[in-house]
Every structure is written in structure tokens, then in C-alpha cells.
MARMARTOR-309306 format. One record per residue (C-alpha): residue number from 1; residue in one letter; chain; x, y, z. Coordinates in steps of 0.2 Angstrom, whole numbers, plus 2048, in hexadecimal, padded with zeros to 3 digits. Layout:
MARMARTOR-309306
NUM,a,A,X,Y,Z
...
END
This chain:
MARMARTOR-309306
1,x,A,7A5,587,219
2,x,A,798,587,20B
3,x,A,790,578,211
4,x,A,78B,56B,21E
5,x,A,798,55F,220
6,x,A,795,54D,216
7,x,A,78F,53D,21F
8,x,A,79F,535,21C
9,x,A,7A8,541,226
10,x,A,7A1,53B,236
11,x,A,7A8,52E,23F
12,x,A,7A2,528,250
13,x,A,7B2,52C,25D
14,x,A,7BC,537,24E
15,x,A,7B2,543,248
16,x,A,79E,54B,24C
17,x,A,798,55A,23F
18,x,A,79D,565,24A
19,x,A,7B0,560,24C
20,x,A,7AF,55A,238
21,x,A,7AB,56E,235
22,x,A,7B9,574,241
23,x,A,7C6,569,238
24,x,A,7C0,56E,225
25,x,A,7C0,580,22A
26,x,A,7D1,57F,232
27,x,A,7D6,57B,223
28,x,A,7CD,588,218
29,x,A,7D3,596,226
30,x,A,7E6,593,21D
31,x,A,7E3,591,20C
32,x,A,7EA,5A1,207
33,x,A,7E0,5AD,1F9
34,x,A,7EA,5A7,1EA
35,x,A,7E3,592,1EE
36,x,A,7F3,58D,1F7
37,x,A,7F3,584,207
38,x,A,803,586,211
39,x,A,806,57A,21E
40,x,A,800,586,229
41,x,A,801,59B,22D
42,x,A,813,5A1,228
43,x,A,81A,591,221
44,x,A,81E,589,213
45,x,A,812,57F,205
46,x,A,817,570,1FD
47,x,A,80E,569,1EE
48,x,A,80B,556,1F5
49,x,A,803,55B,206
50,x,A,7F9,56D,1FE
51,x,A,7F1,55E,1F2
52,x,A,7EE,553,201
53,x,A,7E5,563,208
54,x,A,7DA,566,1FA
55,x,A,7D2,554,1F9
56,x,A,7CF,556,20A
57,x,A,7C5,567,206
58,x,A,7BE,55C,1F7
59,x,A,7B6,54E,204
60,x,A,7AF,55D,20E
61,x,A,7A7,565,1FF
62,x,A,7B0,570,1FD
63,x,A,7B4,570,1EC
64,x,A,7B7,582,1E6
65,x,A,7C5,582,1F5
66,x,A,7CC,574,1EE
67,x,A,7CC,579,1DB
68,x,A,7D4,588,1DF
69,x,A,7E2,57E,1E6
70,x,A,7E4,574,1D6
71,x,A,7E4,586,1CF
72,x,A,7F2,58B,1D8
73,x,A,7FB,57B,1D2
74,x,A,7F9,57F,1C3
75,x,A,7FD,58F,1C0
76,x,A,80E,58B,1CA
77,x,A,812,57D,1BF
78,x,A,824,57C,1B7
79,x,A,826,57A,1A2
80,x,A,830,569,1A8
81,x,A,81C,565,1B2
82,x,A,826,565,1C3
83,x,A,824,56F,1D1
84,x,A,832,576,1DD
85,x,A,831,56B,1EE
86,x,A,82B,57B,1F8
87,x,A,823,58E,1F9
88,x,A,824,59A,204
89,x,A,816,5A3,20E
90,x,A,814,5AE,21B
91,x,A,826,5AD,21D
92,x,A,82E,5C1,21A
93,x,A,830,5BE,209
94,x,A,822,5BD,1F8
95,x,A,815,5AF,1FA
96,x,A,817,5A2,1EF
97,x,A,829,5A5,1EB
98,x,A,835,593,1E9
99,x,A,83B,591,1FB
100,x,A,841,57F,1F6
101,x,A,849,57D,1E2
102,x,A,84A,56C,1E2
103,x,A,83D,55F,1DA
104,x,A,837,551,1E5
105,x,A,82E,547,1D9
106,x,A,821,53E,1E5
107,x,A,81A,552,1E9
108,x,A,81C,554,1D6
109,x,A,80F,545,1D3
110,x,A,802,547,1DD
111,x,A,7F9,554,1D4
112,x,A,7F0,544,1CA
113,x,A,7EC,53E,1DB
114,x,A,7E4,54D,1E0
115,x,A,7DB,550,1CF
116,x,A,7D3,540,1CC
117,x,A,7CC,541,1DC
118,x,A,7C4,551,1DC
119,x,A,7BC,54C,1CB
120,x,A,7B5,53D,1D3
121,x,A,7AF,54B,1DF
122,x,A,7A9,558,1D3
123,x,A,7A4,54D,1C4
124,x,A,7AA,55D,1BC
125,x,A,7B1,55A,1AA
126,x,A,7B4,56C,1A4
127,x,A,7C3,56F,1B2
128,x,A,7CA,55B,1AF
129,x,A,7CB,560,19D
130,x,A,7D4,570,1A3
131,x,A,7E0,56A,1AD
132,x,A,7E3,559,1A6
133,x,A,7F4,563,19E
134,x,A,7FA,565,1AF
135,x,A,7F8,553,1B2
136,x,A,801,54C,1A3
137,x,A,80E,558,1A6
138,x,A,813,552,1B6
139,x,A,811,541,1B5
140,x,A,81B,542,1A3
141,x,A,828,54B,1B1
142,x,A,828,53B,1BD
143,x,A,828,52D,1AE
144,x,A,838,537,1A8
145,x,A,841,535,1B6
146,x,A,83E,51E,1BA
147,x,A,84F,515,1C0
148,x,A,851,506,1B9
149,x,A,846,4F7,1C0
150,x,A,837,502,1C4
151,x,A,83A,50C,1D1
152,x,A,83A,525,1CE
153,x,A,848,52B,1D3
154,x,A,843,537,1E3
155,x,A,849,547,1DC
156,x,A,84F,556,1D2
157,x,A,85C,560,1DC
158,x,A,85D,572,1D9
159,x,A,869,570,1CB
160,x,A,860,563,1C3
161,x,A,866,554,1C8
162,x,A,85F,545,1CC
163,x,A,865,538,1D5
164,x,A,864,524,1D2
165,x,A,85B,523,1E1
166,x,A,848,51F,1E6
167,x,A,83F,520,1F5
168,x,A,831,511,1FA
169,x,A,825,51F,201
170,x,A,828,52B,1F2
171,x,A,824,51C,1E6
172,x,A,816,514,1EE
173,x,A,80E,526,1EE
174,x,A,814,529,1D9
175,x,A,80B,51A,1D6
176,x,A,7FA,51F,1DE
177,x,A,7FE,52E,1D1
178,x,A,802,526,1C3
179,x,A,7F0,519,1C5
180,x,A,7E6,52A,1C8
181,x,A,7ED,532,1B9
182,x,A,7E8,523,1AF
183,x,A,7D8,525,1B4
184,x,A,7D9,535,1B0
185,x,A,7DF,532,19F
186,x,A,7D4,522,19A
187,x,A,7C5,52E,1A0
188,x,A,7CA,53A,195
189,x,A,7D1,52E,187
190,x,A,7E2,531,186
191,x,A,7EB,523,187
192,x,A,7FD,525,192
193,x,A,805,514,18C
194,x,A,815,51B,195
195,x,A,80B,51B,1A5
196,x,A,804,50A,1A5
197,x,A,816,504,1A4
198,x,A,81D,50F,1AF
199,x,A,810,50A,1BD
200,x,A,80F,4F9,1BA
201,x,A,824,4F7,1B9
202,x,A,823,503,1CB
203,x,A,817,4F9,1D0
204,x,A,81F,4E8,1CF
205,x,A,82F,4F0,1D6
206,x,A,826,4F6,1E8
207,x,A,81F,4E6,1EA
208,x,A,82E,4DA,1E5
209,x,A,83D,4E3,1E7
210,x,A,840,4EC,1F6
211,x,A,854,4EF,1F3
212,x,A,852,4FB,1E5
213,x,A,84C,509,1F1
214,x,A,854,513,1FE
215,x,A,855,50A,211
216,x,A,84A,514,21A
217,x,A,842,504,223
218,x,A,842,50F,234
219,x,A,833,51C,22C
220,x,A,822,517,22D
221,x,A,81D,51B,21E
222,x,A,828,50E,216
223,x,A,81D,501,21F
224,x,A,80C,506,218
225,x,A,80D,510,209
226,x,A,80E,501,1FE
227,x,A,7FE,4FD,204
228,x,A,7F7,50F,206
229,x,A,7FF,514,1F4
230,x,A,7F6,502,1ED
231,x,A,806,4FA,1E6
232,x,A,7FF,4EC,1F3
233,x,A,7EE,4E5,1F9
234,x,A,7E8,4D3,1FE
235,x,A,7F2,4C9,207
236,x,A,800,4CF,205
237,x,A,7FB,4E3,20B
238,x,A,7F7,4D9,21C
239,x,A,803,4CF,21F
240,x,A,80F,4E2,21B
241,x,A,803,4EA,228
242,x,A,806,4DC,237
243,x,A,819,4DA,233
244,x,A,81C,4EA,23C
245,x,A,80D,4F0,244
246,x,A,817,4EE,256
247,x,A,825,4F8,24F
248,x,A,819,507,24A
249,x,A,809,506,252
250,x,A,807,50E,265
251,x,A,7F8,508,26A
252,x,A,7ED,517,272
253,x,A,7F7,523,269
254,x,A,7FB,520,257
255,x,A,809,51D,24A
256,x,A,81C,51F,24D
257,x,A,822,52A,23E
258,x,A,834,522,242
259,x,A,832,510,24B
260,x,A,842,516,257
261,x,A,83A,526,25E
262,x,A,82C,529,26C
263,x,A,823,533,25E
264,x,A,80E,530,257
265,x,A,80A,53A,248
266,x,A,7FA,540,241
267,x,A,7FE,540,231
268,x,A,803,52F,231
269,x,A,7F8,527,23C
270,x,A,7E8,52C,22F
271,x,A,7F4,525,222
272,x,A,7F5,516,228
273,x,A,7E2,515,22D
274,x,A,7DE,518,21A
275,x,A,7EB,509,217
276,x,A,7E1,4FF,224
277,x,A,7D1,503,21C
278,x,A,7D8,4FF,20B
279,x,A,7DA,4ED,20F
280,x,A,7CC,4E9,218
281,x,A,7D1,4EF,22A
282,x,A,7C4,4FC,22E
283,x,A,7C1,4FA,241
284,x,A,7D7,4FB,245
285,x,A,7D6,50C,238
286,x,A,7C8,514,245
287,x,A,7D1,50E,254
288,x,A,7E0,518,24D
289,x,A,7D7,529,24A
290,x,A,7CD,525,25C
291,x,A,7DF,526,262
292,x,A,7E5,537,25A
293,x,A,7D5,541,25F
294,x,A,7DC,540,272
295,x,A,7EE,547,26F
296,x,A,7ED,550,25F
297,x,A,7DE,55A,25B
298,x,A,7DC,56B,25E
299,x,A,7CC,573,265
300,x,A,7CB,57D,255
301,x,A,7CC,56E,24A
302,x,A,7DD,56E,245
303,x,A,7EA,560,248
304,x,A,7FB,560,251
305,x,A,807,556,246
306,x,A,80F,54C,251
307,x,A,80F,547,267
308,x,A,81F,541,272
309,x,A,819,535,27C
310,x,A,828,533,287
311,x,A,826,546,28B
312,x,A,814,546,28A
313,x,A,815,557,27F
314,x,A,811,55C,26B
315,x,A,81E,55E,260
316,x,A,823,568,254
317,x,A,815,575,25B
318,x,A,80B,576,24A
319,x,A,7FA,571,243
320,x,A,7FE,56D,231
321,x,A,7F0,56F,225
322,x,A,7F6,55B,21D
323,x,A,7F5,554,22E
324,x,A,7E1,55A,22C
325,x,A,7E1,555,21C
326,x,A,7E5,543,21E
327,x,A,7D9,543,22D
328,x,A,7CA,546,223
329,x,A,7D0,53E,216
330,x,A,7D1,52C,21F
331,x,A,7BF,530,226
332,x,A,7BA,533,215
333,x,A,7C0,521,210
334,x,A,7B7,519,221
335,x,A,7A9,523,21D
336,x,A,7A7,51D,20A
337,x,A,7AA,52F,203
338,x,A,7A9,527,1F0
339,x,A,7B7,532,1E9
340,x,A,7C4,52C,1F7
341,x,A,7BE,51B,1F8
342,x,A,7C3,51A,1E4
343,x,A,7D3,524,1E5
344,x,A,7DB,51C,1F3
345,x,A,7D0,50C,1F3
346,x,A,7DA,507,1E3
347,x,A,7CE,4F8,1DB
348,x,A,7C9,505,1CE
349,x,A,7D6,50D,1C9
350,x,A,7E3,507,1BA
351,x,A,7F1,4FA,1C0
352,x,A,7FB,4FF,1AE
353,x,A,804,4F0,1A6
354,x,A,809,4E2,1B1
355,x,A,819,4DF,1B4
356,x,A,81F,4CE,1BA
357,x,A,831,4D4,1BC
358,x,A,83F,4E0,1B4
359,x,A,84F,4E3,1B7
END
């Protein structure tokens, strides 16, 4: 590490300097010598959770790990502004080659995500300016492929096809991207008139109409990514978070990833404590990563992804570089870390045109 670790990574019950340090640097230790951040030693990388990783290296200070991750984005980039849903590393074969052909068009957004925050980071112009191509390029991707009333269809198969098909999750988190890249591109005066209506009809479309995405009401993630993604806030985002916190939420232990299985996540307990904290609900988002520390962290910092409760074991037996990620990443948020409460905060970010309905 090249620095101390920040003020706002240290929360009372979560995280000291020490522990901070251990969890940036278990990141660091698997970011690979070309910027990519596999999920962890000798498996695959996907482009949504190594973006995840480098804002969470961005919050430490680490800020030329993370623009080297942004690098290796870009230099992976295809002419269509997609990227394949997963690389190989550490596996037998070439690092970086396509494990994964298809498209899955969340992964393919978040690159805006990821760079707006680490220019709210950085304040550095010279590489926004460089990779704002990137940027355009892959939101110019997503925009191409909206369904009718709102919502991105989830994917590009490997023969590109795309189906007439959304997920909540995946649209709730192309939404965060699309805001962030109009932030980007108001900050660099670029108008993206195609964005503001795609974000405010997708918008509209999470928040109102339910039946035109997928049916996957058993995945947490369909609960509280509206909120987390900012399609939702105020009342509204509350009243989303009670509806099903019984369904979800083990208390002591953390967040079902399915609400029929005896299994906590890491990943999306921080998520959900970011949602918490999003709408106002700080001290239920630190109880949640309280929880997790007990079951989940490793003594070198890293994070098991997930605990079976009914059989008192880990599982799958791997500390994922995201589940980190999103760990710091909420911390950052409680600990009014500027960049993260802006990007995932939402009040200052561009709502695009509103949309009172479509069809």
C-alpha cells in the first residue's frame, strides 16, 4: 500500500487501520501485473465486480491500482463498446483470454460507474478526457439494446443475440451507469440526449412497472437494488426496504442472497448496507457489516463470499476480491468518503428526462 488508510475507512465494530490495511492489500495481492482483478488466484474476472474492486482501491487511495484497472478496461474494450461476460486467469490456459463470449449488459455499463468515481477521486482531467471514448462507447452499447417501455434487455449471447428480456437487478445497476455517465459527459460538455431518455424512461420503468422484467422476486438483489441503483429514494425506498426485510435479513448474520436458502452473503450484505445508508438508515447499515465481521472475514483481510447457517460452514470456499470491494465500499459511504457518497448517494448525479409513463 502506498498510503495510510483514509479516515473514512474506519468504522467502530467493522473496520480499525489495521484491518482497513489487511482488506485493501488483499485486494492489491490479486490484481494481476496487466491491472486485472480476477475474482480471486486462478479464477475468472468479470468486468462488473473487477470495476467494483477498483473503486474500492480508489476509496483506499489507491488510485494508480485502480487506473490501471480502468486500463485494462480499456484496452479490452470491443469495437461494438461491449465486453465478453468473463476472462480467464490462472486457469491453464492465456490470462485475459474470453472464457465467457456472451454480453451481459449490466457488466458492460458499469465502466461509467467506476470512472466517475474515481474522477471524483482523483480530480484528474487528463485520464477522464482519455477515456471518456470508452465510456460513450459502452453506454452507446446499452442504449442500443432498450426494450420497449424502459427496461435493457440483459444480454448479447455469443451469437449475438439479444433477448426481449430484462432483469430488475441488471437495470437498476444500468441506471446508476447511465446517471454516472451523464455526469461524466455534462462535466466534460458533451451532451448524451440519448441517455437522459434512456435513464429517465428506465427509470420510470423500475419504479412503476414491475411486470416488464424477469420474476426473480426470490434474489435479494431484486429487493434493494432499486434503492442501492437510485431508481428509488424517499418514501418510497423505505417502505421497498421493510416490505421484505423478514424475508432477507438474518439478524446476527446478514443477507439471504436467495430468501428460500439458510445462506448470508458478503457481497450483498454491504450492498444492502449502502442502500441503508442511501436512505437515511445508517445505524441498521453498520449493524449489518457488525454481523459479517464475525462469520466472513479472514485474518488476512479478505472475505469469504457467503456462510450456511444451518450447517454452520462457509461456502463456496473463496474470498472474492468484490466481496472486499463492496465492504469498503459501504464503509466509505458511512464514512462520508466524498467520491462514494456522490456516486452511490444519487442527489447529484443527472436524473435524465423524466418520464411520467411509456408504453
Amino acid at each position: 500500500m502506498t498510503a495510510a488508510v483514509p479516515e473514512a475507512l474506519l468504522l467502530e465494530g467493522v473496520l480499525d487501520a489495521e484491518q482497513a490495511a489487511r482488506t485493501v492489500r488483499s485486494i492489491l495481492a490479486e490484481q494481476q501485473s496487466d491491472g486485472a482483478i480476477p475474482w480471486f488466484t486462478g479464477h475468472h474476472l468479470d468486468p462488473w465486480d473487477h470495476t467494483e474492486a477498483a473503486m474500492a482501491l480508489d476509496t483506499a487511495g489507491e488510485h494508480a491500482a485502480a487506473e490501471a484497472a480502468y486500463r485494462w478496461l480499456a484496452a479490452r474494450q470491443n469495437p461494438d463498446g461491449s465486453w465478453y461476460a468473463a476472462y480467464a486467469y490462472g486457469q491453464g490456459g492465456t490470462d485475459g483470454a474470453v472464457a465467457d463470449a456472451a454480453k451481459e449488459t449490466n457488466f458492460c455499463a458499469y465502466v461509467a460507474v467506476g470512472v466517475w468515481h474515481h474522477h471524483l477521486s482523483t480530480g484528474d482531467d487528463a485520464f477522464l478526457e482519455w477515456i471518456w471514448p470508452v465510456v460513450r462507447r459502452a453506454l452507446d452499447f446499452i442504449v442500443g439494446l432498450r426494450l420497449p417501455g424502459g427496461p435493457i434487455s440483459w444480454r448479447v449471447d455469443e451469437h449475438g443475440e439479444a433477448p426481449d428480456e430484462a432483469l430488475l437487478t441488471g437495470s437498476s445497476s444500468i441506471l446508476h451507469a447511465l446517471r454516472c455517465g451523464l455526469a461524466v459527459a455534462d462535466y466534460l460538455e458533451e451532451p448524451q440526449p440519448d441517455w437522459e431518455l434512456a435513464a429517465g424512461r428506465l427509470r420510470h420503468a423500475i419504479a412503476h412497472h414491475p411486470e416488464r422484467f424477469l420474476d426473480k422476486d426470490r434474489f435479494s438483489m431484486d429487493w434493494y437494488y432499486p434503492v442501492l441503483g437510485t431508481a428509488l429514494r424517499g418514501p418510497a425506498a423505505l417502505e421497498r426496504i421493510e416490505r421484505d426485510w423478514d424475508r432477507f435479513v438474518v439478524p446476527g448474520l446478514g443477507v439471504r442472497c436467495v430468501s428460500d436458502r439458510p445462506w448470508v452473503t458478503g457481497g450483498e450484505s454491504a450492498e444492502l448496507a449502502m442502500a441503508l445508508w442511501a436512505v437515511g438508515e445508517s445505524d441498521r447499515a453498520v449493524e449489518i457489516l457488525r454481523w459479517i465481521q464475525k462469520h466472513l472475514r479472514h485474518s488476512d483481510g479478505s472475505y469469504w463470499t457467503g456462510y450456511v447457517f444451518e450447517d454452520d460452514a462457509v461456502w463456496p470456499e473463496e474470498r472474492t476480491t468484490w466481496t472486499a470491494g463492496a465492504l469498503l465500499l459501504a464503509v466509505a459511504a458511512l464514512g462520508g468518503d466524498p467520491a462514494t457518497v456522490t456516486v452511490f448517494g444519487g442527489d447529484h448525479l443527472p436524473t435524465g428526462l423524466v418520464v411520467q409513463d411509456c408504453c
